[in-house]
C-alpha positions in Angstrom: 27.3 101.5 72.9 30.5 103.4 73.5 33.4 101.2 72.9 36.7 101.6 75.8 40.2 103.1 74.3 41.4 99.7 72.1 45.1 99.6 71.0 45.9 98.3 67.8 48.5 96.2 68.7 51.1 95.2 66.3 52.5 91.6 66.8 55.6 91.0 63.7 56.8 87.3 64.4 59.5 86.0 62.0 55.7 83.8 60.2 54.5 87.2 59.5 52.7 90.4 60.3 49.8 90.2 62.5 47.4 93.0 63.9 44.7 92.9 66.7 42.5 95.2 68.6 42.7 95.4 72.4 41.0 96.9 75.7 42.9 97.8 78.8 40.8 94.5 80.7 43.4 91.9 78.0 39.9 91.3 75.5 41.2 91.2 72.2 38.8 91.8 69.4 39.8 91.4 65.7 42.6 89.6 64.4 44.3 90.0 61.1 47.7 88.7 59.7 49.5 88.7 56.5 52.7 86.0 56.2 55.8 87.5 55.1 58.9 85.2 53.8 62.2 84.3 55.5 64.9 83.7 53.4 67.7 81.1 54.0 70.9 82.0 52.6 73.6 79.9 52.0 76.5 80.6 54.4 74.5 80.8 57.4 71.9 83.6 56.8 68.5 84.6 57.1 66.5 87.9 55.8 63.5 89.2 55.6 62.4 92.1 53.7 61.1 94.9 56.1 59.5 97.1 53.7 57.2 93.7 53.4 56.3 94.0 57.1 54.9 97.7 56.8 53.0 96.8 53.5 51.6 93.7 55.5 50.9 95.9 58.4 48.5 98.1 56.2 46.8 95.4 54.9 46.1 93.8 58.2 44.7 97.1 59.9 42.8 97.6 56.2 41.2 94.2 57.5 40.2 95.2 61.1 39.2 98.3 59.5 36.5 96.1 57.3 35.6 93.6 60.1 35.6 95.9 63.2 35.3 99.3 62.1 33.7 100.9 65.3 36.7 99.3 67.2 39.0 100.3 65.1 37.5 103.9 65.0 38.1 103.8 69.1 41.7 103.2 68.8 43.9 105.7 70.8 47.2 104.2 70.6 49.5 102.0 69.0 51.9 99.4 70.7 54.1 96.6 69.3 55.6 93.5 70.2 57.9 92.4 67.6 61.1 89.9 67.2 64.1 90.3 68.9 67.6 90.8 67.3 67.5 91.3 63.8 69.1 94.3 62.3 68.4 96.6 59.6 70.8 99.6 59.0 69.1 102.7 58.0 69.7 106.4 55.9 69.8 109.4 57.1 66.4 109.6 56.2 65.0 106.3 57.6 64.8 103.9 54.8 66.3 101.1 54.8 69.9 100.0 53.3 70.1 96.4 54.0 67.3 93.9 54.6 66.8 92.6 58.7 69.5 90.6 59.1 67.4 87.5 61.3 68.0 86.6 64.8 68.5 82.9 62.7 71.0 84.9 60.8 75.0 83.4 61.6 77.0 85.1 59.6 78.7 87.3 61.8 80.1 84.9 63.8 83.4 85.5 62.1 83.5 88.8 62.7 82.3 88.5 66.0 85.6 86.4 67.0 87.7 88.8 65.3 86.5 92.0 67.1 86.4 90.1 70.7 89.4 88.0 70.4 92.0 87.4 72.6 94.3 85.6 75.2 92.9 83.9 77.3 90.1 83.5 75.4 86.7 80.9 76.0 84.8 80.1 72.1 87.3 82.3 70.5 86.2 85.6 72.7 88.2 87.4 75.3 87.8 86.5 78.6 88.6 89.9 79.3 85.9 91.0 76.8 83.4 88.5 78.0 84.0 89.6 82.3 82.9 93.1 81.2 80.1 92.0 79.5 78.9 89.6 82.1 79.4 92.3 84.4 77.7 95.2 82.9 74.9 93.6 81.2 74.4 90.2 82.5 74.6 88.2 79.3 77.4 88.4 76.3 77.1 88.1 72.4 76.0 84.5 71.2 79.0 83.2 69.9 76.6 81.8 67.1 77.0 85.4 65.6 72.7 85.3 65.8 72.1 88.9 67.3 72.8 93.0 66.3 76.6 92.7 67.9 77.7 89.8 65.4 75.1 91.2 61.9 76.6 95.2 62.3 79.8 93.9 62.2 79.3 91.9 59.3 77.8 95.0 57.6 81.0 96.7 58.6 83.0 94.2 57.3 81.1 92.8 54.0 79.5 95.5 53.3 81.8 98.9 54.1 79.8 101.1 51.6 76.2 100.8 53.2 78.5 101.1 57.1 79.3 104.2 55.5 75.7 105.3 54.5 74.4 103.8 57.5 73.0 106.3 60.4 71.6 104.2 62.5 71.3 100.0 63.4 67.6 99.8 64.4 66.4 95.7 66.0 62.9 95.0 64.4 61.2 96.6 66.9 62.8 100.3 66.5 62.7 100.6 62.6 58.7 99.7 63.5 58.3 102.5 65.8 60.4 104.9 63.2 58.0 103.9 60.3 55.1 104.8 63.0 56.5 107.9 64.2 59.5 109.4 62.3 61.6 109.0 65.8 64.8 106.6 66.2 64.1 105.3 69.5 65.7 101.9 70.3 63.3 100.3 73.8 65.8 98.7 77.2 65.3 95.6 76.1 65.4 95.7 71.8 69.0 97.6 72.4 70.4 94.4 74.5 71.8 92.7 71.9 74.0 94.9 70.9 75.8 94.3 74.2 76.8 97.9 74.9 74.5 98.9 77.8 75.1 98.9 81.5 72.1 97.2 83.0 72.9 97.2 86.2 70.6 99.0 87.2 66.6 98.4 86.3 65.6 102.2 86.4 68.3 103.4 84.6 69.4 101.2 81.8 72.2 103.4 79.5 74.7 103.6 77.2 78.1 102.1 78.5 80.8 104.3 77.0 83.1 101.4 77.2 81.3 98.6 75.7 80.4 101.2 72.7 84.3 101.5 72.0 85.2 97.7 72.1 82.1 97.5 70.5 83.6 98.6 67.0 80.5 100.7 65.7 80.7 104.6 65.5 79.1 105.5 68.5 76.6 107.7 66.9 75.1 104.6 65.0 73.7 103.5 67.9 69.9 105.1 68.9 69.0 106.5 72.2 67.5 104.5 74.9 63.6 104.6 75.9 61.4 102.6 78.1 58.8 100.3 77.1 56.0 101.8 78.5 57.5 106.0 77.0 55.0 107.4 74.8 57.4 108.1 71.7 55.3 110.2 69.4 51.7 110.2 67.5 51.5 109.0 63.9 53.6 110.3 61.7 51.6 111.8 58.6 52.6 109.3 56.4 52.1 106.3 58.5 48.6 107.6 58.9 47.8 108.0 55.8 49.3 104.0 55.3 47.2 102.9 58.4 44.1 105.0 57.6 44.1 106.0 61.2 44.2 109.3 62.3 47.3 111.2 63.2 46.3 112.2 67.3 47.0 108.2 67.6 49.9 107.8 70.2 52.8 105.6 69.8 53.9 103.8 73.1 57.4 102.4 72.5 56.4 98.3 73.1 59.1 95.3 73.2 60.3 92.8 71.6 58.5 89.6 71.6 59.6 87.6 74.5 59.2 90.9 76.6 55.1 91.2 75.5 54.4 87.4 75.9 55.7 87.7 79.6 53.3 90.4 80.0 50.2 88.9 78.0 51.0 85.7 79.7 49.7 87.3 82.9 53.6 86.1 84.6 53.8 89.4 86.1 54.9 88.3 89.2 58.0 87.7 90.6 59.8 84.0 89.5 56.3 83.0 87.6 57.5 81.5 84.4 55.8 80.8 81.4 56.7 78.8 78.3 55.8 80.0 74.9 55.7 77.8 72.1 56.2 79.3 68.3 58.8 79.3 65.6 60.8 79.5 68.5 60.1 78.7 72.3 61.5 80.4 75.5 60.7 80.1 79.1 61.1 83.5 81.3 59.8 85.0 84.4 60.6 88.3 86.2 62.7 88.5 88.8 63.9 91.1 91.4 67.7 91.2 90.3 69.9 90.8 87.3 71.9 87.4 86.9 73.5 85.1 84.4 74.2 81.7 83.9 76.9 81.3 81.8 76.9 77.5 81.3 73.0 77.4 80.4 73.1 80.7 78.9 70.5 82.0 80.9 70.4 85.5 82.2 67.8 88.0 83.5 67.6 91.0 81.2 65.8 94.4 81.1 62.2 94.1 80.5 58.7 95.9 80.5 58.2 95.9 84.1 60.4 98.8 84.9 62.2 98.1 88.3 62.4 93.9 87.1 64.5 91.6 85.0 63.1 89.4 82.9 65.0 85.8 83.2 65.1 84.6 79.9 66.1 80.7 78.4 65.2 80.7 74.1 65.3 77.3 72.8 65.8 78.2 69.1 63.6 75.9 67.0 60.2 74.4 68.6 57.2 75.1 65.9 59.7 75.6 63.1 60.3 71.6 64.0 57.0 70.9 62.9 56.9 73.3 60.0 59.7 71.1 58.6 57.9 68.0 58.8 54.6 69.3 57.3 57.0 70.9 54.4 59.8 69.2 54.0 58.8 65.2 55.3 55.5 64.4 54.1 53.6 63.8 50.4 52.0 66.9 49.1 48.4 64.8 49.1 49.2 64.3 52.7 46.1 65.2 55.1 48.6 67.4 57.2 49.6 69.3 54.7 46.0 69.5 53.2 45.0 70.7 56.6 47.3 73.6 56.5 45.5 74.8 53.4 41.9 74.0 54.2 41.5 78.0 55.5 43.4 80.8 56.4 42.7 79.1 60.1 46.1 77.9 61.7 43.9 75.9 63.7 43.5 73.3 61.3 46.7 72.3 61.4 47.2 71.4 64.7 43.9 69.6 64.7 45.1 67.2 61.8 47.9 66.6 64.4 45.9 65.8 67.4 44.2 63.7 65.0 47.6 61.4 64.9 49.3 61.7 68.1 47.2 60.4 70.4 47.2 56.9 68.5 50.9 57.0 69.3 52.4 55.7 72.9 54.5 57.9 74.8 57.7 57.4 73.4 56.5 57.2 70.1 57.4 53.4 69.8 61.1 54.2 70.3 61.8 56.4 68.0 63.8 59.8 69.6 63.9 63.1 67.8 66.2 65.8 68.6 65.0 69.3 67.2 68.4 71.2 66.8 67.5 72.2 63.0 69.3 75.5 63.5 71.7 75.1 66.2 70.4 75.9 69.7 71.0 79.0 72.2 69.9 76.9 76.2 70.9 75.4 77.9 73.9 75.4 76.1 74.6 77.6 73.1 76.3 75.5 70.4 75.6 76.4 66.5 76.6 72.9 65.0 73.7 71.2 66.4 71.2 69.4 63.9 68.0 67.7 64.4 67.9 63.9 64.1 65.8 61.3 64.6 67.0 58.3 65.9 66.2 54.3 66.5 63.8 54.3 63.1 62.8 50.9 62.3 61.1 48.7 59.6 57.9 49.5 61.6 58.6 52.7 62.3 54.8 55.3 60.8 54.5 58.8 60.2 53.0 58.9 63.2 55.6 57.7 65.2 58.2 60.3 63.7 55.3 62.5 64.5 54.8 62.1 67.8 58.6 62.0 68.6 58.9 65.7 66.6 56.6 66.8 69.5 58.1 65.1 72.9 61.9 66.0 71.3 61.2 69.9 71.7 59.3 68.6 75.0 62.4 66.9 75.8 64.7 69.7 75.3 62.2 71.8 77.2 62.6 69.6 80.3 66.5 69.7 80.0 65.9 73.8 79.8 63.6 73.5 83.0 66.1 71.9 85.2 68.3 75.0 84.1 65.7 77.4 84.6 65.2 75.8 88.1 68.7 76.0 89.3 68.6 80.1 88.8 65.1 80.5 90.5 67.0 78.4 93.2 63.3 76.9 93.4 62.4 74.0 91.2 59.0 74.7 88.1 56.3 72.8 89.7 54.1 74.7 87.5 54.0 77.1 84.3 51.7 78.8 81.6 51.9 77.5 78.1 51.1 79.8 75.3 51.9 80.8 71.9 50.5 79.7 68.6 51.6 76.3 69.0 50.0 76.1 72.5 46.7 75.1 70.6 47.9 71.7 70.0 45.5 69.9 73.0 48.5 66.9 72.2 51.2 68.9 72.9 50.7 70.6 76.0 49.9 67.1 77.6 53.3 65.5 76.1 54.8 68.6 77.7 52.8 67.9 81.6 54.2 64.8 80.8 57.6 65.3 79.8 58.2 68.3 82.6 56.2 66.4 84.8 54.1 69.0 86.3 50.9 71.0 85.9 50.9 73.1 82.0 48.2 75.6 82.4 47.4 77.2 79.1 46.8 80.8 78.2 42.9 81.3 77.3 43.9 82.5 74.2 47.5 81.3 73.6 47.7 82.7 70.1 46.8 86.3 70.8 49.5 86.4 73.9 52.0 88.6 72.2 49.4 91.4 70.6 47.6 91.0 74.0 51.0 92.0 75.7 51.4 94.6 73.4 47.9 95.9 74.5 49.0 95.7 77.8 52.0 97.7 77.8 50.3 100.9 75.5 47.5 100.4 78.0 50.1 100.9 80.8 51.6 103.7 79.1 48.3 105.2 77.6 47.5 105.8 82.0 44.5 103.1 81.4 46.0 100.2 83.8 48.9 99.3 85.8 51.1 96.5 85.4 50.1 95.0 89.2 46.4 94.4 87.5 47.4 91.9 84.8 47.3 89.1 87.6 43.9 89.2 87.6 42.6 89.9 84.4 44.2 86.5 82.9 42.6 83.1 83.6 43.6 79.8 82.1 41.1 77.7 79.7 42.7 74.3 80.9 44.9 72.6 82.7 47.0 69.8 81.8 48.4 67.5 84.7 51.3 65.0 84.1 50.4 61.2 83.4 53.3 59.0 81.6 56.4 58.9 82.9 59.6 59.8 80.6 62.3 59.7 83.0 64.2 57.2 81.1 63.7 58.8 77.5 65.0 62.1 79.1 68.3 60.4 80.4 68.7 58.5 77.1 68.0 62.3 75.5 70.2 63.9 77.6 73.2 61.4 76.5 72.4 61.6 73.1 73.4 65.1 73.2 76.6 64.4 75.1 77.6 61.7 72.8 76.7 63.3 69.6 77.7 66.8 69.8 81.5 66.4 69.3 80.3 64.5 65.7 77.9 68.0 64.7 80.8 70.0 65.7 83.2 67.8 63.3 80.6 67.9 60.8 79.2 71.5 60.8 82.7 73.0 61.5 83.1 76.7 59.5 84.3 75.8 55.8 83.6 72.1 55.7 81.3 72.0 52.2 
């Protein structure tokens, strides 16, 4: 039998490095994954090593290589979806000088203030500063000081011998592509956090001379623009040799992650969200024109689709909610935690929670949870959030705090929806659910019931980033267009709303209002 093109698509989440093999029609055949480590500084930051990603890389294709090697023989081109908004500042000669600086990562915000500041200003940036940004790109640096504007600054600042040494700031996804191919390439929608490109226009997203100025980074630091779809190269000789693939292999730029799940979703149409659930969540669908919210920080940025925006809401900590629990909360004999260690299947895990939940009530016997562990970005962008739970009693179980860890993210989730509504200027009667944590049966029903309407869930939620990645080197590779994803995606179930949680999202929504002034006071910068 002779096997179609596959890509090998890459898919680097801030977990770890995963690999998978994937035909034009979305199958994806062969999965492999290696974790690589995130560490938590004190101060605010968050690192992780990227010379770890390419070694995981190699050891990930090794394993499609042993499993699927006539698949893996058929491969004709590489695409990656990777992380958004971490930072790594590279030599002249590619390698690396600092590690990625995480999109979790807050220590810029300092710096950040200090290069944007001004009268009149709004969160300590100037409002002149901010119009331009708002105007030119649609969006503005997170005043949180979580993306590339606030962490090459902080290089600049903290660190003026590697500025000095540094030729280029690549996100995640570029130094990926520069390790594949030996070109600095940064893709329309990796360079947007930087915050110096004129996006007004789809087709033609650039450089903007002016925002690279105020910007405060030599000008030549910066990488030029490509678009997600732009063959970029084949292997270079050294990443084949590290791949074991052979060097005619073509490169096809990719995206950063929320970018690829929008396309693996199948949400290729116009205003057709999805919500994807991992470390992090998000909710985005394409639209026709750029726009931003500034209250809800929403905003519709440059995407895959070349002549769309991709509306975009991150909720910064979903999964990484229940990570803490399993890690942090319960014993180490615990069946959860024995779950997650049973086999190198991630699905255990989430069946040792729907195991639990399900012998909870909606509402989880009173108990609220609100899953601000780092901060949060929509719909309001505040960095002195913290999770909590709340209304714990003598009765209170596991399970209870369980259960409320799940409906708090869906509660948040809801509160994002109504934002997300309000820009469609239609209201979310309807949206796909994918992502790792997407395999949790529980979940997606607590979230049908906590959004109150249908959740229908990717056939094959944890695969939705690689199989965007596929996507978009098929699309560039000629094998497909974009306007067939609609129908080669079908759902594997549908979840429609039952219990009502009106009032908990009113009492949630308060809780917010009540207790963020008392995070501020608590989290405020220097307060030990």
């Amino acid at each position: 039998m002779v096997l179609p093109p596959q890509v090998l698509a890459i898919d680097l989440g801030t977990s770890g490095m995963k690999a998978a093999l994937v035909a034009a029609d979305g199958t994806v055949t062969g999965w492999a994954e290696r974790p690589v480590p995130l560490r938590v500084l004190p101060g605010g930051g968050a690192e992780q090593d990227p010379v770890a990603w390419w070694d995981a890389l190699a050891e990930a294709v090794a394993d499609l290589g042993r499993e699927f090697p006539s698949h893996l023989r058929a491969v004709t081109t590489i695409c990656s979806s990777t992380q958004g908004e971490g930072t790594i500042a590279v030599d002249a000669n590619g390698a690396p000088l600092t590690q990625c600086i995480s999109w979790l990562d807050m220590r810029g915000a300092a710096h950040l203030r200090k290069q944007f500041g001004g009268f009149p200003a709004y969160q300590g940036m100037s409002v002149l500063n901010i119009a331009r940004w708002l105007r030119l790109t649609g969006g503005m640096p997170s005043v949180t000081g979580k993306d590339p504007a606030a962490h090459m600054l902080l290089v600049r600042d903290e660190m003026p011998e590697i500025y000095a040494r540094t030729k280029t700031f690549l996100n995640v996804l570029d130094w990926i592509n520069l390790k594949l191919t030996g070109r600095t390439v940064a893709t329309v929608d990796s360079i947007l956090t930087s915050w110096v490109t004129d996006n007004r226009k789809a087709t033609d997203i650039r450089y903007s001379s002016a925002l690279v100025a105020a910007s405060g980074i030599d000008a030549d630091k910066f990488p030029p623009i490509v678009k997600c779809t732009e063959v970029i190269g084949t292997l270079a000789p050294s990443a084949a040799d590290h791949l074991g693939l052979p060097q005619s292999v073509q490169v096809v730029a990719g995206a950063i992650d929320n970018t690829a799940a929008a396309i693996g979703a199948g949400t290729v149409r116009d205003n057709e969200p999805h919500l994807y659930l991992g470390t992090s969540s998000w909710i985005c669908a394409h639209v026709p024109a750029k726009k931003t919210d500034v209250t809800s920080g929403i905003a519709s940025i440059p995407c895959a689709l070349p002549d769309r925006y991709l509306m975009t809401a991150l909720q910064a900590t979903a999964g990484a909610n229940l990570t803490w629990l399993r890690d942090k909360i319960v014993e180490f004999d615990d069946p959860i935690v024995s779950a997650g260690h049973v086999s190198r299947d991630e699905g255990t895990i989430f069946d040792a929670f729907d195991s639990l939940i399900p012998t909870v009530p909606a509402g989880a016997n009173g108990v609220l949870y609100m899953p601000w562990l780092y901060g949060e970005r929509a719909p309001v962008d505040d960095p002195n959030l913290r999770a909590g739970f709340l209304n714990i009693s003598l009765e209170t179980t596991r399970s209870d705090l369980l259960r409320a860890v799940f409906e708090g993210v869906a509660l948040n989730t809801r509160w994002m929806t109504g934002a997300v509504s309000r820009f469609l200027k239609e209201p979310v009667t309807s949206m796909v659910i994918t992502g790792g944590a997407a395999r949790s049966n529980s979940w997606c029903q607590i979230f049908a019931d906590v959004l109150g309407i249908e959740i229908r869930r990717d056939a094959n939620p944890v695969a939705v980033n690689a199989r965007g990645a596929g996507w978009i080197g098929a699309v560039g590779a000629g094998l497909i267009n974009f306007s067939d994803i609609s129908d080669l995606t079908k759902p594997d179930h549908v979840f429609e709303p039952g219990a009502d949680y009106d009032e908990i999202y009113e009492t949630y929504t308060l809780l917010h209002k009540q207790l963020a002034p008392i995070y501020k006071r608590l989290n405020r910068p220097g307060r030990k």
